[in-house]
C-alpha positions as CSV (number, residue, x, y, z in Angstrom):
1,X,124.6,169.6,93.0
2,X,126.4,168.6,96.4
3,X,130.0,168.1,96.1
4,X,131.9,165.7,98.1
5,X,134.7,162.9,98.2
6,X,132.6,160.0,99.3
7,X,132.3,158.5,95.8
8,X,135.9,158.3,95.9
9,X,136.5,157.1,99.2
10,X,134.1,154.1,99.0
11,X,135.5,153.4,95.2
12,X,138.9,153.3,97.2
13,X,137.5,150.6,100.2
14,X,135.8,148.8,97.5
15,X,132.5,148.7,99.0
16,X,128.7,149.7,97.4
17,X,127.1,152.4,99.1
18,X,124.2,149.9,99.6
19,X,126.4,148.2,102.0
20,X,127.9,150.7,103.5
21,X,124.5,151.8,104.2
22,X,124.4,149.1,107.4
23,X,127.6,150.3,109.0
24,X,126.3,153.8,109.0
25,X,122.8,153.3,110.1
26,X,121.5,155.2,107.5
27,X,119.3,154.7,104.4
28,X,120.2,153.1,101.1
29,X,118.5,156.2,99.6
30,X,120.2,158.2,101.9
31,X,123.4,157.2,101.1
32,X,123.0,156.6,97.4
33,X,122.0,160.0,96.7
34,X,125.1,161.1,98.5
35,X,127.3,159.2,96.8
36,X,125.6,160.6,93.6
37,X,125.6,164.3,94.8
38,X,122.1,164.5,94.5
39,X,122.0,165.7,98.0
40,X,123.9,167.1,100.6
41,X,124.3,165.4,104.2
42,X,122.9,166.5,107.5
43,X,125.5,167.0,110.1
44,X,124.8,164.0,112.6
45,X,124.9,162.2,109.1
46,X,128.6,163.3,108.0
47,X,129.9,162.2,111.5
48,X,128.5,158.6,111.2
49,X,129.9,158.9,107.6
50,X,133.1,159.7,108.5
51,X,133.6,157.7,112.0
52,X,132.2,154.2,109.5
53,X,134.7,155.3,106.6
54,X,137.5,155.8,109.6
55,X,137.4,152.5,110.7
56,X,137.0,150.6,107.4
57,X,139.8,152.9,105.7
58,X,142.1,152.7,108.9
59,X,142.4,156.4,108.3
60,X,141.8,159.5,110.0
61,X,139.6,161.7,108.3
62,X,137.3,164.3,109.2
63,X,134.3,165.9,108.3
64,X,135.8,168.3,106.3
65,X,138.2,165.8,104.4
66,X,135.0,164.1,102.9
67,X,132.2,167.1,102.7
68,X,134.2,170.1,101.9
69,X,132.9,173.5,103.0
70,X,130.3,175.8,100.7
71,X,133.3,178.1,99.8
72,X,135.1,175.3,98.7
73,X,132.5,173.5,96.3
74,X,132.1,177.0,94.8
75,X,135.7,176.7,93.8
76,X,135.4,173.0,92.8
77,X,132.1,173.9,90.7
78,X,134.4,176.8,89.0
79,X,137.1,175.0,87.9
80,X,134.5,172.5,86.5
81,X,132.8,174.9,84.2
82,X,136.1,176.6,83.5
């Protein structure tokens, strides 16, 4: 299972994937699954992720602030089962 903070991001900015969908450019599938952690995002995907969720939080995030590196899901998926 993919981890990553785009659940809580959107739950913050108080918009459905589904809409969020149009900002990015990408699927509703797409995005759905990601926001499920069914599925992990390609890298041209993350950057439109995180230049729509920039604007619409008035934040600066990067790539890394919403899809954490392997190492660190390990550590995430750890303390989970822990």
């Amino acid at each position: 299972m993919a981890t990553n903070n785009l659940k809580t991001l959107l739950d913050e900015a108080k918009v459905h994937p589904g809409t969020f969908s149009t900002r990015t450019h990408l699927s509703r599938h797409t995005l759905l699954a990601l926001y499920h952690g069914k599925r992990t995002a390609a890298p041209k995907s993350q950057g439109s992720i995180v230049k729509a969720l920039n604007s619409m939080l008035k934040k600066e995030l990067a790539v890394g602030d919403v899809f954490p590196p392997k190492k660190q899901q390990k550590a995430v998926r750890a303390q989970r089962s822990a």
